[in-house]
Backbone of each chain as ProteinMPNN parsed JSONL, in Angstrom:
{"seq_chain_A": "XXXXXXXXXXXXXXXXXXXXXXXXXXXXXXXXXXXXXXXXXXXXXXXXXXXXXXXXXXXXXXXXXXXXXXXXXXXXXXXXXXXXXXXXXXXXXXXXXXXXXXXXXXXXXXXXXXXXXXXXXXXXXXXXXXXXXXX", "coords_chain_A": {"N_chain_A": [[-12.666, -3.574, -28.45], [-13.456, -3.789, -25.784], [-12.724, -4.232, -22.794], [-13.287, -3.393, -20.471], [-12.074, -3.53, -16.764], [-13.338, -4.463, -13.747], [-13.246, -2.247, -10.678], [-10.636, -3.296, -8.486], [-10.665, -3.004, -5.739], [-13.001, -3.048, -3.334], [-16.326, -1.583, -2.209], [-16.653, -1.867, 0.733], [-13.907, -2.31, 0.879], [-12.605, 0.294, 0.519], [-13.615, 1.757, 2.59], [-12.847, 0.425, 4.887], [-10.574, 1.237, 6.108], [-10.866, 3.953, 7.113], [-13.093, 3.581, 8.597], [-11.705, 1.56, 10.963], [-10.214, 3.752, 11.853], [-11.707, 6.048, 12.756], [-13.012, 4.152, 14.351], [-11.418, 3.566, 16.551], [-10.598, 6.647, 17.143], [-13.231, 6.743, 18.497], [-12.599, 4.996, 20.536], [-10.341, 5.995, 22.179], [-12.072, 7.857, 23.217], [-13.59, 6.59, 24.761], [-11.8, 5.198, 26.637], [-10.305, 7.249, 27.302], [-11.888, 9.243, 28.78], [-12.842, 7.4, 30.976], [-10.725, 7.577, 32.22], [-11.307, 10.237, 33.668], [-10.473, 12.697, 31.861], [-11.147, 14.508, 30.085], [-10.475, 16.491, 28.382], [-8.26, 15.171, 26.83], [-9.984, 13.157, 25.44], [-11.423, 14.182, 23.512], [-9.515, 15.572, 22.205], [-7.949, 13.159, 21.665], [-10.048, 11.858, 19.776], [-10.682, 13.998, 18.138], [-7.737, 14.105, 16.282], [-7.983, 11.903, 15.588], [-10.424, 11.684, 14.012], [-9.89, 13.832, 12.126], [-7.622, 13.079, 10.578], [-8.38, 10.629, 9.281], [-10.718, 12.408, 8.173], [-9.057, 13.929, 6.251], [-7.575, 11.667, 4.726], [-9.937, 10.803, 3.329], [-10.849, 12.596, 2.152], [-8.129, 13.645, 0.525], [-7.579, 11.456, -1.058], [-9.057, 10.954, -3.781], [-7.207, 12.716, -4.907], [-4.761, 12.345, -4.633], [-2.523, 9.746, -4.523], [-0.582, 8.979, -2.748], [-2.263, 9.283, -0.384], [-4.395, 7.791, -1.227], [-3.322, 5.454, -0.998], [-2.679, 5.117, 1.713], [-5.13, 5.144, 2.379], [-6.147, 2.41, 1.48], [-6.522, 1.486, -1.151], [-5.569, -0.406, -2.453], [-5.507, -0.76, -5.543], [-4.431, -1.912, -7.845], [-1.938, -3.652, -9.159], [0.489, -2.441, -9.14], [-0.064, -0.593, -7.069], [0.029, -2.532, -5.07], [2.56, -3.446, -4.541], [3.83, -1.167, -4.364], [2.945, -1.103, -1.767], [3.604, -2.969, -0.364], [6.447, -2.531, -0.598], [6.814, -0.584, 1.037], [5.961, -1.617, 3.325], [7.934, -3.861, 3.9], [9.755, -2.281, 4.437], [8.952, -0.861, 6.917], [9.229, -2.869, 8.137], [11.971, -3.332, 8.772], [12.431, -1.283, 9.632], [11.26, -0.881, 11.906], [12.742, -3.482, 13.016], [15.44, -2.754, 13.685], [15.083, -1.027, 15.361], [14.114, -2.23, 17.872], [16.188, -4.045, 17.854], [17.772, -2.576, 18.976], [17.004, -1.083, 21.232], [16.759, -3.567, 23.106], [19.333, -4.258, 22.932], [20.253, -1.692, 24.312], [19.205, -2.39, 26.459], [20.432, -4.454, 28.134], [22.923, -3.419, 28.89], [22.538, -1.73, 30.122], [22.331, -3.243, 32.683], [20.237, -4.506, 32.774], [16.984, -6.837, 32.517], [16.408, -6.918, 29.419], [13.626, -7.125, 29.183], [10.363, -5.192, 27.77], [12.024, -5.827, 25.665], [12.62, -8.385, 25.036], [11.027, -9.657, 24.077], [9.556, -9.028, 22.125], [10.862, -8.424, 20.503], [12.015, -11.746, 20.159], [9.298, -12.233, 19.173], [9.061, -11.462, 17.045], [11.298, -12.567, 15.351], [10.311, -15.336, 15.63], [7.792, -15.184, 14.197], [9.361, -13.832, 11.462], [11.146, -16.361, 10.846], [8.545, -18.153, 10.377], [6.978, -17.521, 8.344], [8.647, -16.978, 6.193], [9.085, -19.805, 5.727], [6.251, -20.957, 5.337], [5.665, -19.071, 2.964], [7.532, -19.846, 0.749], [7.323, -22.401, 0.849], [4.947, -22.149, -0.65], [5.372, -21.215, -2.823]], "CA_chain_A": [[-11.697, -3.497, -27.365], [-13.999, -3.378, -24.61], [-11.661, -5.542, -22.134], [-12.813, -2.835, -19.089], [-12.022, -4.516, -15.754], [-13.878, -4.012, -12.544], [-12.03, -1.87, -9.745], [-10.509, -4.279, -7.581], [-11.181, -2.297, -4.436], [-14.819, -3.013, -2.94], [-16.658, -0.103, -1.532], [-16.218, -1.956, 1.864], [-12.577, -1.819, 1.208], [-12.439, 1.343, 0.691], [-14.295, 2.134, 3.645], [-12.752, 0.128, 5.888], [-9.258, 2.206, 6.901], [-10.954, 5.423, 7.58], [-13.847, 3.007, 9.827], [-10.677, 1.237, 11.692], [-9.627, 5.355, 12.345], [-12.817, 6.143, 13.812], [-13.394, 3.077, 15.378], [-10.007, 4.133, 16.967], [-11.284, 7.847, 17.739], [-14.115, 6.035, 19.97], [-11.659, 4.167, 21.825], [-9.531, 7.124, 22.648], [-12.915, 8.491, 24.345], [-13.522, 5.662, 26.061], [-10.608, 5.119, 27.353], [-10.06, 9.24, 27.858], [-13.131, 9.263, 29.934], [-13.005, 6.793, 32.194], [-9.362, 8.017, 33.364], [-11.62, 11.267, 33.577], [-9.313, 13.003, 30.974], [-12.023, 14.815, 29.068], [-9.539, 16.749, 27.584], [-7.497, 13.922, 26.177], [-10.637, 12.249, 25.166], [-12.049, 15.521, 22.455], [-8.591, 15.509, 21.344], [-7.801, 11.977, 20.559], [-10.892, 11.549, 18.801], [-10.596, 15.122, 17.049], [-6.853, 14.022, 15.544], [-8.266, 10.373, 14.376], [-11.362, 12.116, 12.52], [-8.804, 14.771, 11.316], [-6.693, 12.393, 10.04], [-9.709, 10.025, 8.431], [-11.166, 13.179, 6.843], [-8.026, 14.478, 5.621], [-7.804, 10.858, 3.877], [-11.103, 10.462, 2.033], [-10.771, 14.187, 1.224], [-7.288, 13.574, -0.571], [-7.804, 10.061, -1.86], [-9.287, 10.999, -5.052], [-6.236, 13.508, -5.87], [-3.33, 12.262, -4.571], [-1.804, 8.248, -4.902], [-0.074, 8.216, -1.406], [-3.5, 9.471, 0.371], [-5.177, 6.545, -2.03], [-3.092, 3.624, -0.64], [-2.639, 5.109, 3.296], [-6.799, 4.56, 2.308], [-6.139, 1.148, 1.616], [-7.164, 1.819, -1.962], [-4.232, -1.446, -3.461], [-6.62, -1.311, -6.61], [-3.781, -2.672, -8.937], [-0.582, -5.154, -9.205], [1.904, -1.612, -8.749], [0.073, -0.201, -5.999], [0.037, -3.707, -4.136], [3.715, -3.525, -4.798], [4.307, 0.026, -3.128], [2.751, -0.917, -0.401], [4.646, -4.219, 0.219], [8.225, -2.267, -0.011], [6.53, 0.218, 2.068], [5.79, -2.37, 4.647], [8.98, -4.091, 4.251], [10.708, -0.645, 4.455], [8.913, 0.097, 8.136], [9.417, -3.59, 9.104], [13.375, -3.154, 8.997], [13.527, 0.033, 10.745], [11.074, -1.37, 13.556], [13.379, -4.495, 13.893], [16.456, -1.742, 14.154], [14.621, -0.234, 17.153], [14.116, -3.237, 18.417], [17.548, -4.619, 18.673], [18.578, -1.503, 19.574], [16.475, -1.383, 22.68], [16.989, -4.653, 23.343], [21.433, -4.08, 23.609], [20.349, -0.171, 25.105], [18.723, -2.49, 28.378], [20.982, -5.206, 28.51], [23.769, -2.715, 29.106], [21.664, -0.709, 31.177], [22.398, -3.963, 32.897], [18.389, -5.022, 33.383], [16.57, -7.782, 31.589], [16.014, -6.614, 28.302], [12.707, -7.126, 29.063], [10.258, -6.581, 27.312], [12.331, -5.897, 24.426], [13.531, -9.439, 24.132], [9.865, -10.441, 23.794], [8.939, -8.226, 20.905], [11.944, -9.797, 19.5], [11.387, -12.886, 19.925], [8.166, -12.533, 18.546], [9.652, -10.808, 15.303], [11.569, -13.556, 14.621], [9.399, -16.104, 15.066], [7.357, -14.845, 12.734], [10.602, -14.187, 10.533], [11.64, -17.549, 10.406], [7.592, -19.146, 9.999], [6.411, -16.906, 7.297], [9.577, -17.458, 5.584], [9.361, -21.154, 5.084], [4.904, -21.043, 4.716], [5.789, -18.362, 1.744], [8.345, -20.7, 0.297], [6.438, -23.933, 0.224], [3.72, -21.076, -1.6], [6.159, -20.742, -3.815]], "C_chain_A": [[-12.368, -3.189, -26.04], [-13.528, -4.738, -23.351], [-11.772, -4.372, -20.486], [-13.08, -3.615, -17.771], [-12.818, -3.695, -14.715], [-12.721, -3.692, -11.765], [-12.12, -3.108, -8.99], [-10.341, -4.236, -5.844], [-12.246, -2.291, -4.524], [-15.028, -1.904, -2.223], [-16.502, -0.464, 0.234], [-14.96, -2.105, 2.461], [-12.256, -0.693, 1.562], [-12.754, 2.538, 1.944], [-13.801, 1.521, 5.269], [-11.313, 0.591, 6.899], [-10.246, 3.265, 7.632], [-12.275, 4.457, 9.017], [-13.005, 2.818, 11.211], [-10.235, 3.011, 12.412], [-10.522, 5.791, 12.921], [-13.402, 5.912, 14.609], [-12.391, 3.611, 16.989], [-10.205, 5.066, 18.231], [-12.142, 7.331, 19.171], [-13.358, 5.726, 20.848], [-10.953, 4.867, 22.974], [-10.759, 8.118, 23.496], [-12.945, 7.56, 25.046], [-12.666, 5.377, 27.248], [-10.01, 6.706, 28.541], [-10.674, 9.486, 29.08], [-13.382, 8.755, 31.162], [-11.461, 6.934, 33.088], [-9.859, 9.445, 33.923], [-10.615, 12.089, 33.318], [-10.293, 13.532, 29.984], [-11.98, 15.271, 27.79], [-8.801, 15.839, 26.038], [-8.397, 13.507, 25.662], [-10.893, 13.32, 23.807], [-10.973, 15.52, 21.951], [-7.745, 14.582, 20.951], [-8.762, 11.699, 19.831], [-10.837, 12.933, 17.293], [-9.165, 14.588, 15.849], [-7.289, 12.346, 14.511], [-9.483, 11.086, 13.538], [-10.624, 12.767, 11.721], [-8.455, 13.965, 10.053], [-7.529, 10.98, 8.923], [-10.144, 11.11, 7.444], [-9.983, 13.605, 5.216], [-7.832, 13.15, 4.155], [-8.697, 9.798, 3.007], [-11.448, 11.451, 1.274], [-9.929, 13.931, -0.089], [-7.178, 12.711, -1.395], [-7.995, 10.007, -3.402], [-7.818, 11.883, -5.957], [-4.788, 13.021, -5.738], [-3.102, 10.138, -3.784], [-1.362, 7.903, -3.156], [-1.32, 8.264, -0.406], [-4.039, 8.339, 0.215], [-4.559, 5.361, -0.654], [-2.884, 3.991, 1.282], [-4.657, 4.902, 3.496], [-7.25, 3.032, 2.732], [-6.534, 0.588, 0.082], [-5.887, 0.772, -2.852], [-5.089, -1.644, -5.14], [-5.832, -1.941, -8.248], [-2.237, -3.002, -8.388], [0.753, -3.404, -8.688], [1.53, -0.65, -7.394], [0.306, -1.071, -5.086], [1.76, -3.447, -3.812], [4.538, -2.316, -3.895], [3.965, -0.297, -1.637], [3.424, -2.087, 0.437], [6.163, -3.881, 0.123], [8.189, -1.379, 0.892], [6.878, -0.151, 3.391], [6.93, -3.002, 5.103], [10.188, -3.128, 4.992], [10.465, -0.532, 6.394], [9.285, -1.485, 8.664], [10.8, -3.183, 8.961], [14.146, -2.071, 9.771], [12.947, -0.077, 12.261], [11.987, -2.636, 14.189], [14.598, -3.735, 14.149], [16.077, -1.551, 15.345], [14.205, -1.142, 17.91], [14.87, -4.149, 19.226], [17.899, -3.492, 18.877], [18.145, -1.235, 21.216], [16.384, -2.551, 23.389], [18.51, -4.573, 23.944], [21.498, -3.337, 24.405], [19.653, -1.12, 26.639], [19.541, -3.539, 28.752], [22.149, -4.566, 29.096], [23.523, -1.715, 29.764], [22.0, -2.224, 32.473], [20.918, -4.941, 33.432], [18.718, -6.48, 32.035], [16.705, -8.112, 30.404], [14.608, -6.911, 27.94], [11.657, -5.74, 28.819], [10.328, -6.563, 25.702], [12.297, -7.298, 24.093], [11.992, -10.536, 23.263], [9.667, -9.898, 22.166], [9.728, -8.85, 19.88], [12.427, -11.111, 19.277], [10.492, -13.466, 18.671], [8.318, -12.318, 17.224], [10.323, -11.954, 15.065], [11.513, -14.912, 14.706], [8.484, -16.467, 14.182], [7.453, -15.008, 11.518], [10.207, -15.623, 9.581], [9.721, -18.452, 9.842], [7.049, -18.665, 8.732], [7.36, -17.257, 6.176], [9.278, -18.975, 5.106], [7.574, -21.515, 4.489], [5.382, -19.911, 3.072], [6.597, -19.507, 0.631], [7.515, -22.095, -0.052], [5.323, -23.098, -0.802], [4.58, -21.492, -2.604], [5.846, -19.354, -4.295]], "O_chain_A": [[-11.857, -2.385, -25.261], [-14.007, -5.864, -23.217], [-10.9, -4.348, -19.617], [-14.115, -4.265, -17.628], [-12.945, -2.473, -14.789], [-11.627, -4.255, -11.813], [-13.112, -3.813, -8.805], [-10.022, -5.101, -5.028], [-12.818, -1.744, -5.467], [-14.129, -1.279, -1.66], [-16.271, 0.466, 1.007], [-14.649, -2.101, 3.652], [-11.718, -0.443, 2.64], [-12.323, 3.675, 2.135], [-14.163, 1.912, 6.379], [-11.125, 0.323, 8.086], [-10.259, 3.249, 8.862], [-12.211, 4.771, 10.206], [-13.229, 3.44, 12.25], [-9.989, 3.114, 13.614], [-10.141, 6.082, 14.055], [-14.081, 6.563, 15.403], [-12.78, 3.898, 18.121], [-10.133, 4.855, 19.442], [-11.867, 7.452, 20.365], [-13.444, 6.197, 21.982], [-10.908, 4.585, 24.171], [-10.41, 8.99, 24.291], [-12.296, 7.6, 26.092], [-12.887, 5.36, 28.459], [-9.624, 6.983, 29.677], [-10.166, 9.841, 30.144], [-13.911, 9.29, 32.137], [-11.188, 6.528, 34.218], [-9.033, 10.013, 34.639], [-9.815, 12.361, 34.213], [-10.27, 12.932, 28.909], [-12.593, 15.035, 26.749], [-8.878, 15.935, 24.813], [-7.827, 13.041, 24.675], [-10.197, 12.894, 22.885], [-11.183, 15.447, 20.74], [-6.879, 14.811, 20.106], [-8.333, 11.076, 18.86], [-10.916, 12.823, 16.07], [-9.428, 14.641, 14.647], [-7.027, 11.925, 13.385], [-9.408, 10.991, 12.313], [-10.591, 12.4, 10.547], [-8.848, 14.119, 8.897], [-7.011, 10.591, 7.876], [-10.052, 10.973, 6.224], [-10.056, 13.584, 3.988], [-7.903, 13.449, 2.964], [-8.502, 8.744, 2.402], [-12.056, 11.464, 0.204], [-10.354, 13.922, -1.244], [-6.714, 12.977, -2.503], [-7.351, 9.283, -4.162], [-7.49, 11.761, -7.137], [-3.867, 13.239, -6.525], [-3.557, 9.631, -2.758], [-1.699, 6.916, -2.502], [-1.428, 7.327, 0.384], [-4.281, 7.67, 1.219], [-5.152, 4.744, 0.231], [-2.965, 3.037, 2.056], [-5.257, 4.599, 4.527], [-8.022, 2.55, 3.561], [-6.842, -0.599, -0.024], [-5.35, 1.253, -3.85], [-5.141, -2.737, -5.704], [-6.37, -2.266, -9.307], [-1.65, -2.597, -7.384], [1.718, -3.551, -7.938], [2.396, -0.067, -6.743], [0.839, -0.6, -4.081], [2.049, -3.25, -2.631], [5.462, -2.43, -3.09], [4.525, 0.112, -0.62], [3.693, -2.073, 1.638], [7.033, -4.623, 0.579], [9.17, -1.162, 1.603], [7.575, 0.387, 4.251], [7.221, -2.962, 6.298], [11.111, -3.318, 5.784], [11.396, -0.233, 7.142], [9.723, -1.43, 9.813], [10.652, -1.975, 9.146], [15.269, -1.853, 10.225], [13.469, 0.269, 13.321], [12.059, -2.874, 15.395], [15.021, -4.167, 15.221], [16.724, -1.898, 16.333], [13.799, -0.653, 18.964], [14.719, -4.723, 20.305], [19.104, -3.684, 19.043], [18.922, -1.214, 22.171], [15.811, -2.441, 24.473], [18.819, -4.772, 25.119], [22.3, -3.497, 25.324], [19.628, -0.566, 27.738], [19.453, -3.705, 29.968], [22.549, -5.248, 30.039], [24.343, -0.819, 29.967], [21.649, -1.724, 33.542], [20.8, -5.816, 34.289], [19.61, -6.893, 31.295], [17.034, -9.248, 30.059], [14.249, -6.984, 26.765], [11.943, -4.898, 29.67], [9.531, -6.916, 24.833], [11.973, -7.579, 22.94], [11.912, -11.466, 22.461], [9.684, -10.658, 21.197], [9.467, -9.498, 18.866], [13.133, -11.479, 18.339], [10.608, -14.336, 17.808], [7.732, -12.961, 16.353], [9.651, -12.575, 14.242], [12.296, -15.672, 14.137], [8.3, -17.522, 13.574], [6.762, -15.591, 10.682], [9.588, -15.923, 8.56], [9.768, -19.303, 8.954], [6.621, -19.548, 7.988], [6.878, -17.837, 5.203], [9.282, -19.151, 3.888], [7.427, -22.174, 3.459], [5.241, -20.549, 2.029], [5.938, -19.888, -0.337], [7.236, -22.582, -1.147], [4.96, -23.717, -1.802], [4.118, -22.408, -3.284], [6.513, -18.847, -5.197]]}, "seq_chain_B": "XXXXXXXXXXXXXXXXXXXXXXXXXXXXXXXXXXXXXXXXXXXXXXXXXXXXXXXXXXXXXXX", "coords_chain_B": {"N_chain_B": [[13.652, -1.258, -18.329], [11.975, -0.524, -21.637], [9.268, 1.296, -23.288], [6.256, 1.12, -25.93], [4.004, 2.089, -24.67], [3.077, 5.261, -24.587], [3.439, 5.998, -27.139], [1.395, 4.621, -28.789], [-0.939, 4.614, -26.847], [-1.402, 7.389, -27.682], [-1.716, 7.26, -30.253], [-4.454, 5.87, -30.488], [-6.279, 7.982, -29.353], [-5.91, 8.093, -26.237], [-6.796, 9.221, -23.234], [-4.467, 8.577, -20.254], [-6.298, 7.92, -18.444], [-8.466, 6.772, -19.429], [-7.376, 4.687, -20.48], [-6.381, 3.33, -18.27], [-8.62, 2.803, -16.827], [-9.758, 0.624, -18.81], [-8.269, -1.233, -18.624], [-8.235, -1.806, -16.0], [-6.469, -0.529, -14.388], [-4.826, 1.809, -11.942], [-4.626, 5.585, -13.015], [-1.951, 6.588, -12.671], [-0.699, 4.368, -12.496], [-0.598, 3.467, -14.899], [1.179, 5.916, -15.931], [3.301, 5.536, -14.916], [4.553, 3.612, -15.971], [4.594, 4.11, -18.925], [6.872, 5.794, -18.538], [9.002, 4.578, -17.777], [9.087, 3.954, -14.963], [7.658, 1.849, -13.76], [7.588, -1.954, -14.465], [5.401, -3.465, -15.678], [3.49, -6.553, -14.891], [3.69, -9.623, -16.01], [0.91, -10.703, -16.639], [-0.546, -8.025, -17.031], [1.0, -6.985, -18.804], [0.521, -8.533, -21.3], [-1.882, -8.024, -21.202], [-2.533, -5.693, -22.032], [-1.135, -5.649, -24.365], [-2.97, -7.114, -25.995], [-4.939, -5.23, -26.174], [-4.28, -3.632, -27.471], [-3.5, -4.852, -29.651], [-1.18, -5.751, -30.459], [1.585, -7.829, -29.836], [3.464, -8.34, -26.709], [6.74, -8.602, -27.612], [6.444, -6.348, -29.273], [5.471, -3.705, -27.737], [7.163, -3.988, -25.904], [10.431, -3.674, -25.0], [13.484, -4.531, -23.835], [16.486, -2.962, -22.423]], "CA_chain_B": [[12.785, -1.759, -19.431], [11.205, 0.811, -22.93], [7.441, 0.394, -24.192], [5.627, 2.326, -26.886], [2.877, 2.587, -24.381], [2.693, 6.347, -24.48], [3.149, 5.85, -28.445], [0.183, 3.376, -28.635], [-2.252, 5.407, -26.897], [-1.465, 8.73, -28.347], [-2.386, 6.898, -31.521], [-5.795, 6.105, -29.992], [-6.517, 9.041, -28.547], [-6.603, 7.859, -25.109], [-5.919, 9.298, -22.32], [-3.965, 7.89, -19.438], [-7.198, 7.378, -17.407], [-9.103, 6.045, -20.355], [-6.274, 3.347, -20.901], [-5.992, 2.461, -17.086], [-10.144, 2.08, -16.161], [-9.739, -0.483, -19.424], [-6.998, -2.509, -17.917], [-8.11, -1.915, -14.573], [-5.323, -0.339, -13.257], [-5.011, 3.157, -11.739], [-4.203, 6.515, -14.355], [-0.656, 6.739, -12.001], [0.121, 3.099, -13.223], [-0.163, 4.007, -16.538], [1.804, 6.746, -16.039], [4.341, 5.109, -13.91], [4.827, 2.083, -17.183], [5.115, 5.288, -19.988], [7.946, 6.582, -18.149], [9.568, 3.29, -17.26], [9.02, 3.477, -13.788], [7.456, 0.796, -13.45], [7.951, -2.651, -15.198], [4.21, -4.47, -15.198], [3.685, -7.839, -14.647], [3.746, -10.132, -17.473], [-0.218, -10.646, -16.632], [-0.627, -7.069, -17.369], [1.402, -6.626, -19.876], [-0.387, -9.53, -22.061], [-4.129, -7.306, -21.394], [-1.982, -4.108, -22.683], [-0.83, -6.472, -25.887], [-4.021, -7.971, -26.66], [-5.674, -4.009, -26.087], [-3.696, -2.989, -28.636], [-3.414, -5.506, -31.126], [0.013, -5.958, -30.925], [2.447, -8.915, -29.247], [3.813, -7.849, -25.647], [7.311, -8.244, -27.555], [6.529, -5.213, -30.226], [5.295, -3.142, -26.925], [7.953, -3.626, -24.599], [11.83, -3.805, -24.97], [14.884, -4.875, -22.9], [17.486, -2.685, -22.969]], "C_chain_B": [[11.977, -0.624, -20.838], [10.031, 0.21, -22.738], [7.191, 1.867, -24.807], [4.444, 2.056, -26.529], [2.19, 3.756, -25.063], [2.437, 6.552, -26.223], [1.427, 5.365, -28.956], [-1.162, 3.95, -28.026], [-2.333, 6.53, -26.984], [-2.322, 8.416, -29.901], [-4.01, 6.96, -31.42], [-6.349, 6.656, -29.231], [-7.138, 9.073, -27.742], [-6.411, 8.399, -23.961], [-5.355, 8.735, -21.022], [-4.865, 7.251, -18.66], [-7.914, 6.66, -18.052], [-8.494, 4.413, -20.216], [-6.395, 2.525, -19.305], [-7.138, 1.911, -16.676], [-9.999, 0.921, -17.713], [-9.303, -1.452, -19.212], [-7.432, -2.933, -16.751], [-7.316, -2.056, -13.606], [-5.43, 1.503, -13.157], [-3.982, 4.538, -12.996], [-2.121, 6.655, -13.852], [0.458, 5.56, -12.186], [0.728, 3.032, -14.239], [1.078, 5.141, -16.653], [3.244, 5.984, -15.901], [5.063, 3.801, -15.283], [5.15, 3.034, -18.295], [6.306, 5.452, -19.674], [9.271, 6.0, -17.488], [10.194, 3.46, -15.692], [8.828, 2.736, -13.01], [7.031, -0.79, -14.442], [6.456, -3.354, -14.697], [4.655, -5.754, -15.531], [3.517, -8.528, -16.002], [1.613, -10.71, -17.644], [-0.909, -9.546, -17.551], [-0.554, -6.552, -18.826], [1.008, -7.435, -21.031], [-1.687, -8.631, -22.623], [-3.557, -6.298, -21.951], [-1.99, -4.909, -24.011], [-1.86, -6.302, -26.528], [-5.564, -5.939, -26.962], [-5.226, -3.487, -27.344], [-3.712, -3.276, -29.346], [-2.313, -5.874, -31.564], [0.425, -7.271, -29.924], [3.394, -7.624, -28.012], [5.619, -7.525, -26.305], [7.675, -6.516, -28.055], [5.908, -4.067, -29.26], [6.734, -2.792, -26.012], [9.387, -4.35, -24.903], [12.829, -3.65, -23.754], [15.805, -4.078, -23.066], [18.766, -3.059, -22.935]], "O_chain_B": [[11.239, 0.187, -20.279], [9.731, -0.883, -22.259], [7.548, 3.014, -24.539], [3.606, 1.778, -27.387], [1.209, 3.671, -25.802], [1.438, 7.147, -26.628], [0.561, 6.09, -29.445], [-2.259, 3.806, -28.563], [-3.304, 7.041, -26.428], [-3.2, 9.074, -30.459], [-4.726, 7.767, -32.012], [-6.978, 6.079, -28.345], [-8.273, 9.544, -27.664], [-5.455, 7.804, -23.464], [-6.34, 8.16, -20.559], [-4.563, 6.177, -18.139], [-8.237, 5.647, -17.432], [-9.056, 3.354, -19.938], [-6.482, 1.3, -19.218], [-7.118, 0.777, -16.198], [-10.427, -0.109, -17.192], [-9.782, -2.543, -19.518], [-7.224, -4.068, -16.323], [-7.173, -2.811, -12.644], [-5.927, 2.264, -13.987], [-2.929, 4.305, -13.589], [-1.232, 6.787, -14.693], [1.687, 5.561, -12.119], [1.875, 2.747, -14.583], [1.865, 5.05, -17.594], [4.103, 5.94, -16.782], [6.179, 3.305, -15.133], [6.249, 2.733, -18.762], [7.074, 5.253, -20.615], [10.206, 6.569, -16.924], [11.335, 3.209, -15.306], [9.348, 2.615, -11.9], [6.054, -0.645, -15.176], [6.318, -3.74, -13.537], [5.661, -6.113, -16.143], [3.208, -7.886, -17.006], [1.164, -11.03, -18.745], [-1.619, -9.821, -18.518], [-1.34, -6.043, -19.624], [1.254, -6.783, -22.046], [-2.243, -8.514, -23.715], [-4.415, -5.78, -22.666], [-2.972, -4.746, -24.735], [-1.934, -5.542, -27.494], [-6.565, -5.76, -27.655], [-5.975, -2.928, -28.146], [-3.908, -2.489, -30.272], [-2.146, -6.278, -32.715], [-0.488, -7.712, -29.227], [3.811, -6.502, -28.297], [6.135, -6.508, -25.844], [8.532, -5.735, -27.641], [5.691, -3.105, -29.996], [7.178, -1.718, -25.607], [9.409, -5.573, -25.033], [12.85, -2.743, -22.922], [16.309, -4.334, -24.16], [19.584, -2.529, -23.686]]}, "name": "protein", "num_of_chains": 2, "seq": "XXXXXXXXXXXXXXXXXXXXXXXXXXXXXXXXXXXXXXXXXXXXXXXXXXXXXXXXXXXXXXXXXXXXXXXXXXXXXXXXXXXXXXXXXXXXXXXXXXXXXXXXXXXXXXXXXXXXXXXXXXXXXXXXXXXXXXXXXXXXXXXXXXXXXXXXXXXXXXXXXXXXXXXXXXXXXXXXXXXXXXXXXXXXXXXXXXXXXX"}
């Protein structure tokens, strides 16, 4: 019965959330710095390492740490993390049309809600019919 | 959905993490399929069968 599978997370998977979070950190100096904001700069980079350490610390003990890792290493974590994602897209297209009606009745543009929403359901509708021909 | 996962590898005194680095799925999967939390894929549930020695139906029941 020796049927053991290789993890299906590469070590440059695994490595590559907490990079993206650090990469991040940098940015938040860069950026900090040249508004001379030195302040701001030591403490956006301090909360993205934080928040990187915190999740290669907990990773090994705890499942939701794992997959905010990036750690999908089987068919039911893939699965959490795609109702996850569905889950936050539906409450960002809420706040979406909601700020979208909250400026039209403000009587402005609705700019540049109407873009964002736009763009959401352009998306929508193209992913929708490429998934579908997928089958 | 039932299964006599947790049956099945009590027999072969495995434990949850044993059973899941074989499959190559995480010990929380396993867990999560014992306790019918989560219904694996019929991929899955084939490599569990064939681990065992049994047919995916004599594993896993409909209720």
């Amino acid at each position: 019965m020796s049927t053991d599978h290789k993890p299906e997370t590469t070590r440059g998977q695994r490595w590559a959330v907490p990079a993206v979070g650090l990469a991040m950190g940098v940015v938040f100096i860069a950026i900090f710095l040249a508004r001379h904001e030195p302040g701001m700069a030591a403490g956006g980079f301090a909360t993205m390492a934080a928040y990187v350490l915190i999740l290669v610390m907990a990773s090994r003990r705890s499942e939701p740490a794992a997959l905010l890792r990036g750690q999908q290493t089987d068919e039911r974590r893939r699965a959490i993390n795609q109702r996850a994602s569905t889950f936050t897209l539906n409450v960002l297209v809420l706040v979406l049309l909601a700020g979208f009606v909250t400026e039209l009745i403000r009587g402005h543009s609705g700019h540049p809600w109407d873009v964002l929403c736009g763009a959401g359901a352009v998306t929508y509708i193209l992913a929708t019919i490429y998934f579908s021909r997928r089958g | 959905m039932r299964n006599e996962v947790r049956q099945l590898r009590t027999v072969m005194g495995l434990s949850q993490q044993e059973l899941g680095r074989a499959l190559g799925v995480s010990r929380q999967t396993i867990n999560a399929i014992e306790q019918s939390r989560y219904d694996p894929s019929l991929p899955l549930a084939i490599r569990m069968a064939r681990y065992f020695g049994k047919t995916v139906e004599e594993i896993f029941h409909v209720d």
